[in-house]
DRENRO-747379 format. One record per atom (N, C-alpha, C, O): x, y, z. Coordinates in steps of 0.05 Angstrom, whole numbers, plus 5000, padded with zeros to 4 digits. Example, Ala and Ser with C-alpha at 12.3 -4.5 7.8 and 13.67 -1.06 7.14 Angstrom:
<atoms>
526448865156/524649105156/526449345156/528549345169/525749555142/527349795143/525850015157/526850235161/
</atoms>
This chain:
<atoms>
744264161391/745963951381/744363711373/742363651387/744963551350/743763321349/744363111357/746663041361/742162951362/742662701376/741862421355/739862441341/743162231355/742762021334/741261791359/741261771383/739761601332/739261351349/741061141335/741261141311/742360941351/743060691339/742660511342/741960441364/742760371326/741459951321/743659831306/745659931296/742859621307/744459311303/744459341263/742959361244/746559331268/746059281223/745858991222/747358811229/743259001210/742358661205/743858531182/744958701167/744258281174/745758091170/745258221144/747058371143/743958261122/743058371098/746058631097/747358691076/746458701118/749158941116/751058751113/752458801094/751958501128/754158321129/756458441096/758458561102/756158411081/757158281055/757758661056/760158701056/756858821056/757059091059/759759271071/761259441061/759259091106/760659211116/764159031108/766059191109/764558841104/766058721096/767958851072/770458861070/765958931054/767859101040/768059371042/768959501023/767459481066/768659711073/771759581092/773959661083/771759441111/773359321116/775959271106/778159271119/775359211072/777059041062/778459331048/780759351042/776459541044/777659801036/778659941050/779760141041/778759861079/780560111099/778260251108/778760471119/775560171106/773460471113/772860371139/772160141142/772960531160/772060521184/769160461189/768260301206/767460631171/765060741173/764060801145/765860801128/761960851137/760660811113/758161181116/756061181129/758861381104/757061551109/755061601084/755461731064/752361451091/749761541082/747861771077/746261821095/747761881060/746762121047/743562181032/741762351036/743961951012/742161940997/739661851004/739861681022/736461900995/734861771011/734461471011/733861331030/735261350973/736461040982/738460960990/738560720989/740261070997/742860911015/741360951039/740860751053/740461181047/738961111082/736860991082/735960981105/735360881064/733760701068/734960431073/734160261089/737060421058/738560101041/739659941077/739659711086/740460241090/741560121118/740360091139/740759891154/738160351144/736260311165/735160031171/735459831157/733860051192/732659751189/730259891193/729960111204/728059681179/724759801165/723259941184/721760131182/723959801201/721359991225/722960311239/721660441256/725660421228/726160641238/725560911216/725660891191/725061151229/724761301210/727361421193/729761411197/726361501181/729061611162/729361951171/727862131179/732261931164/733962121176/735262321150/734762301126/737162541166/738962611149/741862511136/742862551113/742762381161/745262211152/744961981159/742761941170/746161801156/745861471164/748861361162/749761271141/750361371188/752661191189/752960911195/751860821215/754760741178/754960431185/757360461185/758860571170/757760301211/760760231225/761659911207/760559731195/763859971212/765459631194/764459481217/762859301210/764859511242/764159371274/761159271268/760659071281/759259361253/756459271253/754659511265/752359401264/754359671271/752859961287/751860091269/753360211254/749160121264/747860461241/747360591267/746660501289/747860851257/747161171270/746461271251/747561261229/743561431263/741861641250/741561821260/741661841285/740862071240/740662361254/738862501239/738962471215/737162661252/735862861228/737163141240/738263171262/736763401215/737363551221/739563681200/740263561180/740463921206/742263951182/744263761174/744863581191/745463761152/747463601139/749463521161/749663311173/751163791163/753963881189/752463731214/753763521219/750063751231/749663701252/748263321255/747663191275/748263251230/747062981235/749462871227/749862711245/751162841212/753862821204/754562751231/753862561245/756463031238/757063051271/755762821303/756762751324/754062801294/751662631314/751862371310/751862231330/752262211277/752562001282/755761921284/756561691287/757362121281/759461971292/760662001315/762661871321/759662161328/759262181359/758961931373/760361821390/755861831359/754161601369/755861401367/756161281388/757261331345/758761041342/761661111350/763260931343/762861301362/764761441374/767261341349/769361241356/766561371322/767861441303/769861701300/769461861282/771861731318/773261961324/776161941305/777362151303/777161711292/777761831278/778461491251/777661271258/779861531228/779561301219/778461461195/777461681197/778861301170/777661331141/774261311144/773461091151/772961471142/770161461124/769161471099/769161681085/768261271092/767361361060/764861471058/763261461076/764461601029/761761901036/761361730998/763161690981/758061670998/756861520979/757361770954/757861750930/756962030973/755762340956/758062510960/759462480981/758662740936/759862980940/759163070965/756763060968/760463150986/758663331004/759663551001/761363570984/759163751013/759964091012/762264091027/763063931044/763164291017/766764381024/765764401057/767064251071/763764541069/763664641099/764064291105/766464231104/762564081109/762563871114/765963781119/767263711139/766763821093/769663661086/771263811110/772063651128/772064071115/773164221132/772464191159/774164191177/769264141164/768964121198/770063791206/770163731229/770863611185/771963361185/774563381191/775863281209/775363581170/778763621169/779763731202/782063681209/778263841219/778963971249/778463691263/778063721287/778463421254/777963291276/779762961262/781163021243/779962721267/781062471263/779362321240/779962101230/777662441234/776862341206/777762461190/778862681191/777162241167/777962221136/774862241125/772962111135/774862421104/772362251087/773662241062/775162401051/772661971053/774461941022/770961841008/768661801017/772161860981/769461780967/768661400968/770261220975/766161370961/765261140970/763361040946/762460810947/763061150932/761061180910/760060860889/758060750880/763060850891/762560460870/762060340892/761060130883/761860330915/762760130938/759060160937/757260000930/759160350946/754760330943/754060340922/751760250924/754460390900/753260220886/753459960870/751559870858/755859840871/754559550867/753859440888/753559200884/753159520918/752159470937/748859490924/747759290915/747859670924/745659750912/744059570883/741659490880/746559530865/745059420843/746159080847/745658980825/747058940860/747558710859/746458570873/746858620896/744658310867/741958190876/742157940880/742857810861/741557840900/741757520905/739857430876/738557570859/740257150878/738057050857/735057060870/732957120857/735156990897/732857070906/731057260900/728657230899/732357490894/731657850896/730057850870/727857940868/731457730849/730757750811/727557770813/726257960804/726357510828/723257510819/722057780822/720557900806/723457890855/721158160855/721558400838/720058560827/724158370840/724558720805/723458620790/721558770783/723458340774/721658360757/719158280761/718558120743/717358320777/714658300784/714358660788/712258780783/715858740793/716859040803/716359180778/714959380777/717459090758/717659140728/715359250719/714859480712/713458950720/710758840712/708659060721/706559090708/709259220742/707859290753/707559630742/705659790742/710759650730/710659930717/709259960687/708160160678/709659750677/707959650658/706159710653/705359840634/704359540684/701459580683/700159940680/698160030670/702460080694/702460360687/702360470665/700860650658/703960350651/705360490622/701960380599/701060540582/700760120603/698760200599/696760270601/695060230584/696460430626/693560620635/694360790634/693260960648/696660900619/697461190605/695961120574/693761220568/697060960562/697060950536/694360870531/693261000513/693160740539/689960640536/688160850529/686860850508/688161040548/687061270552/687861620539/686861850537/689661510534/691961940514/690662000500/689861860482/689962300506/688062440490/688562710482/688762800505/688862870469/689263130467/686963280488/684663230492/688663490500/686563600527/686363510545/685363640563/687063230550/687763040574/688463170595/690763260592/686863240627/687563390652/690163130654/689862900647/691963220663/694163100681/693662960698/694962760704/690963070711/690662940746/688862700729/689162470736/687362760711/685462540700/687862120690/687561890698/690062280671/691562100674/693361950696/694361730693/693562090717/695361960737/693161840758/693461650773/691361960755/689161780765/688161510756/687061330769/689061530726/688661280715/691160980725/690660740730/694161160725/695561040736/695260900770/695660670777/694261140784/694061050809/691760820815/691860650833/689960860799/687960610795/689460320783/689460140800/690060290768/691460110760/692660000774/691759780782/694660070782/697260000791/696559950816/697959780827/693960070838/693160010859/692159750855/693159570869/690859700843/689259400830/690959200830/690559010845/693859190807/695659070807/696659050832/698858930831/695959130858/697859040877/699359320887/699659320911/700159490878/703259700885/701659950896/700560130883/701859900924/699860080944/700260330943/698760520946/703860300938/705960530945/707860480918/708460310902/708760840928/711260780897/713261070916/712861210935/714861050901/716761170906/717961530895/718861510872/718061780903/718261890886/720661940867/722661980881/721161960841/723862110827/724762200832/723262390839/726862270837/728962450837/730962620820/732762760827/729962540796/731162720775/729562730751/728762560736/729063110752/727963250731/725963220736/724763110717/724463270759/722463320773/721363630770/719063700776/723263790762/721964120754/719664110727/719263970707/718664360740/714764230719/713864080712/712764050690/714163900733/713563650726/710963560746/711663600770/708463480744/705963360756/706863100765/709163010767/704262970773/704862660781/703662550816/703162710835/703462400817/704262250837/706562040851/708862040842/705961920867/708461770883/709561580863/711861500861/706661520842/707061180825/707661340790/707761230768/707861620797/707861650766/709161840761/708961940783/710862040745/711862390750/711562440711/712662310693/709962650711/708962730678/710262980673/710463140692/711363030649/711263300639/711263380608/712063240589/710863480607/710563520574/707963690579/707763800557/706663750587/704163760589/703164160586/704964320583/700764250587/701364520590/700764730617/698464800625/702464800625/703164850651/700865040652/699565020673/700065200637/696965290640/695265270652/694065380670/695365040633/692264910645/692264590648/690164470643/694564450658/694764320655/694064050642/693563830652/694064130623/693163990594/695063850575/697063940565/693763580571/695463480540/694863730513/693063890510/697463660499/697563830476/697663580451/696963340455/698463670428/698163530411/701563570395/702963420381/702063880406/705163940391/707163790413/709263690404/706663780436/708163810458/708963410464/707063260461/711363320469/711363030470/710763010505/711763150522/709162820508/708862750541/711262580547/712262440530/711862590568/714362490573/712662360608/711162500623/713462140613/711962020639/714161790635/715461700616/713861710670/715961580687/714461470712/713361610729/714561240710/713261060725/714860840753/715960620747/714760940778/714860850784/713860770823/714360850845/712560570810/711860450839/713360220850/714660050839/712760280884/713960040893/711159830905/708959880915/713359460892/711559130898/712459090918/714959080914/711959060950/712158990975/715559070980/717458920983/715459280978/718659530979/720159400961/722159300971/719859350930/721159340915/720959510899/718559540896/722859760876/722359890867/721759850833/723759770820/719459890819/719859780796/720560090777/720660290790/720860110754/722660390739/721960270708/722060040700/721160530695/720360470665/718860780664/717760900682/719160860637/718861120628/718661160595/719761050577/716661370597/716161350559/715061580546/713461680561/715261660530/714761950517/712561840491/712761630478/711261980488/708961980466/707762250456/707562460469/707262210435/707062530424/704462530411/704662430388/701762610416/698862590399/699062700376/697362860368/701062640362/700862770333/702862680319/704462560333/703262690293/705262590277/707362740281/707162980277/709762610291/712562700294/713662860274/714362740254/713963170276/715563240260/718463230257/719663040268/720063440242/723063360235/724863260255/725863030257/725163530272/726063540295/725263380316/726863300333/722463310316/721763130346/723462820338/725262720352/722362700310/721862600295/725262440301/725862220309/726662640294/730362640296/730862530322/731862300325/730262670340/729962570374/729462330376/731262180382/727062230373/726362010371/727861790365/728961650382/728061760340/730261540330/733061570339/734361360339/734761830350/736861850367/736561680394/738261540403/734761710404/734361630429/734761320427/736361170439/732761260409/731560840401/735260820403/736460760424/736160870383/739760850380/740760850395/741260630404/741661020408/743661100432/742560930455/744160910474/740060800458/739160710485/739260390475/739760220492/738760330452/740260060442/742860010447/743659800458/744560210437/747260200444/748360210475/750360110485/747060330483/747060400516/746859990529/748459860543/744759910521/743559620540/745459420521/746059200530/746359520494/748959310486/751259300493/752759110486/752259540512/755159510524/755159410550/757159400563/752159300560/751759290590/752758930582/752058720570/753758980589/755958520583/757658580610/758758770621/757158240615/758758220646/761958170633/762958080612/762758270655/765858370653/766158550639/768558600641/764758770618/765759080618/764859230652/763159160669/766659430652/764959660663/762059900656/762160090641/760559820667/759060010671/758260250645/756860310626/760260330660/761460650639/762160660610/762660860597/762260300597/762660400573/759660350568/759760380544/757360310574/754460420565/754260710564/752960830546/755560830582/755361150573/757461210559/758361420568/758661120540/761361120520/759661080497/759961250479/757660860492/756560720479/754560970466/754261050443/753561060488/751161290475/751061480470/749361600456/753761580484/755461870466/755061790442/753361860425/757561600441/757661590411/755461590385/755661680362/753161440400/751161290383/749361610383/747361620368/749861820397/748062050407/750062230387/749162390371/751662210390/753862370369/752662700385/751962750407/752962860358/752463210368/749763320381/749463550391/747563090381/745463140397/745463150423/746662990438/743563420431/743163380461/742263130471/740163020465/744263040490/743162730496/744362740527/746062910533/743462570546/743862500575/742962320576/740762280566/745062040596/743861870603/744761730630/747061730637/743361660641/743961510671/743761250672/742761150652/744661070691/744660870702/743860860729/745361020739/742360760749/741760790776/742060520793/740560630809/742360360800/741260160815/738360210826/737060420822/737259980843/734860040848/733459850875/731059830881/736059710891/735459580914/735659870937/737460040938/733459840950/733460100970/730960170976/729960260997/729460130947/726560210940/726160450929/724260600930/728460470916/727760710899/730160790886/731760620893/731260950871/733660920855/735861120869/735661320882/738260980860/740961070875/741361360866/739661500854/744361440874/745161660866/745961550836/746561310836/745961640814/747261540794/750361510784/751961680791/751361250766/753561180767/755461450760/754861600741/757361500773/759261740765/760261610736/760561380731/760961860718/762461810693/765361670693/766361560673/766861710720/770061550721/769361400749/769961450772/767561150733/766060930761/767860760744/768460810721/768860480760/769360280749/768360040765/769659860775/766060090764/764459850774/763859660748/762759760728/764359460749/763859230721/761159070729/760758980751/759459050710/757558960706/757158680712/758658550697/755858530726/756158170732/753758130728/752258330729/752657890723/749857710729/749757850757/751357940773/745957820753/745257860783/744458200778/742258280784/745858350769/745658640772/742858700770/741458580754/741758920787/739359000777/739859290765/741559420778/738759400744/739059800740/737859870730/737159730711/736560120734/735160360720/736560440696/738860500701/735960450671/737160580653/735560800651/733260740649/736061100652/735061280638/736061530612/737061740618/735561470589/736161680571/733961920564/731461920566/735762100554/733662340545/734962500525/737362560528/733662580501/734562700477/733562920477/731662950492/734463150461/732663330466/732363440429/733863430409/729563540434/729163640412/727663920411/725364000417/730064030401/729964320391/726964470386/725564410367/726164690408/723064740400/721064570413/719264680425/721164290410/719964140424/719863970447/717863840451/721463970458/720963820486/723763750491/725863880494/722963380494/725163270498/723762930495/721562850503/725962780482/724662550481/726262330517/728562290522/724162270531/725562060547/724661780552/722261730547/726261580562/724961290561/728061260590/729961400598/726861010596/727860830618/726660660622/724160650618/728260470632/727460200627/729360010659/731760040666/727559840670/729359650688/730859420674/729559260661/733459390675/733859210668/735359010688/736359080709/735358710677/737558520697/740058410676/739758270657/742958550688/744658310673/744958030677/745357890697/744857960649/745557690654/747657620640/749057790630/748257300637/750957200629/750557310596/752557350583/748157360585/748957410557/748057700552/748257810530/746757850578/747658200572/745258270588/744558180609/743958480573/742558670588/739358550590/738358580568/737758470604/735358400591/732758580607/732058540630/731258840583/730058940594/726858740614/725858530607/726058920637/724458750653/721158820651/719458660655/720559180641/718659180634/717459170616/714959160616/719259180591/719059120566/716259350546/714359280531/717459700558/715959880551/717459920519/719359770513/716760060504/717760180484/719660290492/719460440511/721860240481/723960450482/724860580453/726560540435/722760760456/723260940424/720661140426/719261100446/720161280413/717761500411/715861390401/715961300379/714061390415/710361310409/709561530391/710261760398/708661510373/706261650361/703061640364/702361400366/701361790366/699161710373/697061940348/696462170354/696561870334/694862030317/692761890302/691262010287/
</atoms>
C-alpha cells in the first residue's frame, strides 16, 4: 500500500485554493509533472499524484496511478466531497472513486489559468527565460551544417546556454518520438542512421531551458537547402496560421479562438497547434479544445504549431509569449516561419 507525505501549501497556493473553494472542489488532484511541481514545495521530491486540499494540505505519493491517488486521500482524509482531476484519468481510476464518497469532476481551466497567470513580478523572469532560449536558437543556427552529428549541435546549445546562465532546462513532453537532444534542447529531423543533418530533411529543434526554475520555450525548423514545393507550402502555412494563432490571443477573448484562428488560417493542411502555460517550470498539460479560459494581461504561454509537409517532414515553431492589454507579445523573438539555409 502506499503511503503519502504531507506539508503546509505555502501562500503562493492561497489564490489557488480559493478557487477551488469557490468551485465546490474539496481537493485539487495533481497529475501532471507541472501541476506536481506547481504545488509541491521545492525541497520535496516529486511524486505520482499530488493532492491540495481547499483546507491548505498537499499529499504526495509515488507509485502507481490507483495506489498514489488512494494514498493521498487517505493522507488528507478526503473521504468524500468533489475532487477536481487537472487530467483525463483512466476509467479504473474513475470506478475505484465511484466505490467510495468521492467525486472526481474535471479541473482542467481551473489549472490552467492557475498555471499561465503571472503576478507582474513573475514577467521579468519568462522573459529573461525567453532570452535565454534565444541564446539557444542561436548556437543552433550559427553553426548548421549538412552532416552535422546531433550530439555536435546540442552540445553547442548546452555550451551556450550554460554560459548564459540556464544550468538546467526542462524536458518536452510532446513529440519526443525520434527525437535526440538534451534537457535544454529536443532535435529531430535529423537521420536516424547516423545521426546526421541532411540537406532534404527540415531540422526541427525546440529549446528549452530553465533561468533559476523559470521555464523559457521557443522552437524552429530550418532546412540546409532551398525549400521545395511542398516543404516550401508548409512553411508559409505555418508563418500564417501562427500569425493568426498570436492575433486572436486579445484579453477578453477566450483562449480557444487562437485555435479557431489557425484552423482556419491552416485550412485543408495538416496542421496542429497547442497552447501550454509555463509557471511550474516546464509546460502544462495543453489547453483542451472546449476550454473557456479567456485570455487577460499578465498571462504567460507556450504557443506551439506544426504543419506538415508531405514527403518531407514537418514544419514546427513555438514561441513564449506574454498577453498584454494590446495582445500577444512574442518573448523570444525566434523566427516564426521556415529558415532556409543554403
Amino acid at each position: 500500500m502506499a503511503t503519502a507525505a504531507t506539508h503546509q501549501a505555502p501562500a503562493a497556493l492561497d489564490w489557488l485554493r480559493g478557487q477551488l473553494d469557490k468551485a465546490g472542489f474539496t481537493a485539487l488532484l495533481l497529475t501532471s509533472p507541472t501541476g506536481r511541481r506547481y504545488a509541491l514545495p521545492p525541497d520535496a521530491a516529486d511524486a505520482t499524484a499530488v493532492l491540495l486540499t481547499a483546507d491548505g494540505t498537499v499529499a504526495s505519493a509515488t507509485g502507481d496511478l490507483s495506489a498514489a491517488t488512494a494514498a493521498t486521500l487517505r493522507a488528507t482524509g478526503t473521504g468524500d466531497g468533489v475532487v477536481g482531476t487537472e487530467a483525463e484519468l483512466p476509467q479504473y481510476i474513475l470506478r475505484q472513486a465511484d466505490g467510495t464518497g468521492v467525486q472526481l469532476r474535471p479541473a482542467a481551466d481551473l489549472v490552467f489559468a492557475e498555471l499561465a497567470c503571472c503576478e507582474p513580478a513573475e514577467l521579468p523572469a519568462f522573459a529573461a527565460a525567453a532570452d535565454l532560449a534565444a541564446v539557444g536558437y542561436t548556437a543552433v543556427m550559427d553553426h548548421l551544417r549538412v552532416g552535422q552529428d546531433v550530439r555536435e549541435l546540442s552540445g553547442n546549445v548546452d555550451r551556450s546556454v550554460r554560459r548564459a546562465g540556464g544550468l538546467l532546462g526542462w524536458y518536452d513532453p510532446y513529440g519526443s518520438g525520434a527525437a535526440a537532444g538534451t534537457d535544454l534542447v529536443t532535435v529531430r529531423g535529423h537521420d536516424p542512421a547516423t545521426a546526421r543533418l541532411t540537406a532534404a530533411t527540415p531540422l526541427r529543434y525546440v529549446l528549452h531551458p530553465l533561468l533559476a526554475g523559470t521555464a523559457g520555450y521557443a522552437a524552429a525548423t530550418a532546412v540546409l537547402s532551398k525549400a521545395d514545393g511542398p516543404l516550401r507550402t508548409a512553411g508559409d502555412v505555418g508563418a500564417a496560421a501562427t500569425a493568426a494563432l498570436l492575433a486572436a490571443l486579445r484579453p477578453g477573448a477566450r483562449l480557444t479562438d487562437g485555435y479557431a484562428a489557425f484552423d482556419r488560417e491552416a485550412g485543408e493542411h495538416g496542421a496542429t497547434c497547442r497552447l501550454v502555460a509555463l509557471r511550474g517550470g516546464g509546460a502544462s498539460l495543453p489547453l483542451g479544445p472546449d476550454s473557456t479560459v479567456v485570455a487577460e494581461p499578465g498571462m504567460v504561454l507556450g504557443v506551439r504549431t506544426e504543419v506538415l509537409a508531405p514527403g518531407r517532414g514537418a514544419v514546427e515553431l513555438a514561441e513564449t509569449v506574454t498577453v498584454t492589454a494590446e495582445g500577444a507579445e512574442p518573448q523570444a523573438g525566434t523566427p516564426l516561419r521556415l529558415v532556409e539555409l543554403y
